[in-house]
N, C-alpha and C positions, 0 to 999 in steps of 0.2 A: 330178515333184513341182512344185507350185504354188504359191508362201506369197501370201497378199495377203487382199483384205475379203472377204467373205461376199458382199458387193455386188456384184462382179465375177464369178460364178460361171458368168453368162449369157453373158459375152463370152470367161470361158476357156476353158467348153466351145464354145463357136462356133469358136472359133479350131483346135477340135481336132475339127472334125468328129460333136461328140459330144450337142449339144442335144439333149434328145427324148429321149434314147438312155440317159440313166442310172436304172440299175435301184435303187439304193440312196444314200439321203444321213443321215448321221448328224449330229445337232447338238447342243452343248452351249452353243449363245451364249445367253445372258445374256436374261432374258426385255426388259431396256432396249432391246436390240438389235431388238425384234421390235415398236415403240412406234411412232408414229404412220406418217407418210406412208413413210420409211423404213424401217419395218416391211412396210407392205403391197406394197411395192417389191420389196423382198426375199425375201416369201413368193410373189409372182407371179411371181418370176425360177425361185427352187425347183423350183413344180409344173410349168414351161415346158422346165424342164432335167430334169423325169424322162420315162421313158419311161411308156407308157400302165399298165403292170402294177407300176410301179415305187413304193420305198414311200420313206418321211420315218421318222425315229423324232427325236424331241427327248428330251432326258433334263432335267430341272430340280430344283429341291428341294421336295421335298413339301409344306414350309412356304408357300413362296411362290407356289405353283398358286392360291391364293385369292385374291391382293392381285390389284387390280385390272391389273395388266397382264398377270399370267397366266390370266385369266377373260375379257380381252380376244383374248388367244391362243389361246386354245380356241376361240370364238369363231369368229375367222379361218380356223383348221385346220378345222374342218368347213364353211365355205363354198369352201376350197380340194379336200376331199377329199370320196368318197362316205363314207370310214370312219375315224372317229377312234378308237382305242380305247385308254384309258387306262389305267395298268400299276402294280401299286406300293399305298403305299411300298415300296421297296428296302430294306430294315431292315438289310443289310448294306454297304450306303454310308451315310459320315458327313459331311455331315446325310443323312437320310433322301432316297432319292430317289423322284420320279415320273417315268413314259417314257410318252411321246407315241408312240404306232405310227399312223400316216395312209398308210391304200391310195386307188387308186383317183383321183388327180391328175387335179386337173378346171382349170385355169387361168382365173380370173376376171378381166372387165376392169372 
């Protein structure tokens, strides 16, 4: 197990032999987290750290998929991925949720 930033994800799997190589990454960070240069940092670390068939899912709140940094984030995810497909609401999660599913990791520079 690993606790540390999101931002690190690229050097802990490097350390462990595992870049490239991960089939699955689940995220519930915070659409802030996903906002300017640090954002794009981080979304290029992601798709660098899946393997070629490997997928991304994000889960957010359904309300806030519109405000601008989640429309920003959609956005991203489909220049990151060939396939964004978006999921939802969740009517049984409170608030409501939406889930991001992105196959197909294409790493942009």
């Amino acid at each position: 197990m690993v606790v540390g930033a999101a931002a690190r994800l690229g050097p802990v799997l490097a350390e462990r032999n595992l870049l490239g190589r991960v089939d699955l990454v689940v995220s519930g960070l915070p659409w802030q987290a996903w906002a300017g240069q640090d954002g794009r940092d981080l979304l290029q670390g992601l798709t660098a750290a899946l393997a070629p068939g490997g997928t991304f899912t994000q889960f957010t709140y359904t309300l806030t998929r519109w405000a601008p940094p989640g429309r920003q984030q959609h956005r991203d995810l489909r220049r990151h991925f060939d396939d964004v497909t978006l999921r939802g609401p969740v009517w049984g999660n409170f608030p409501p949720a939406t889930v991001f599913h992105c196959t197909g990791p294409r790493p942009v520079q």
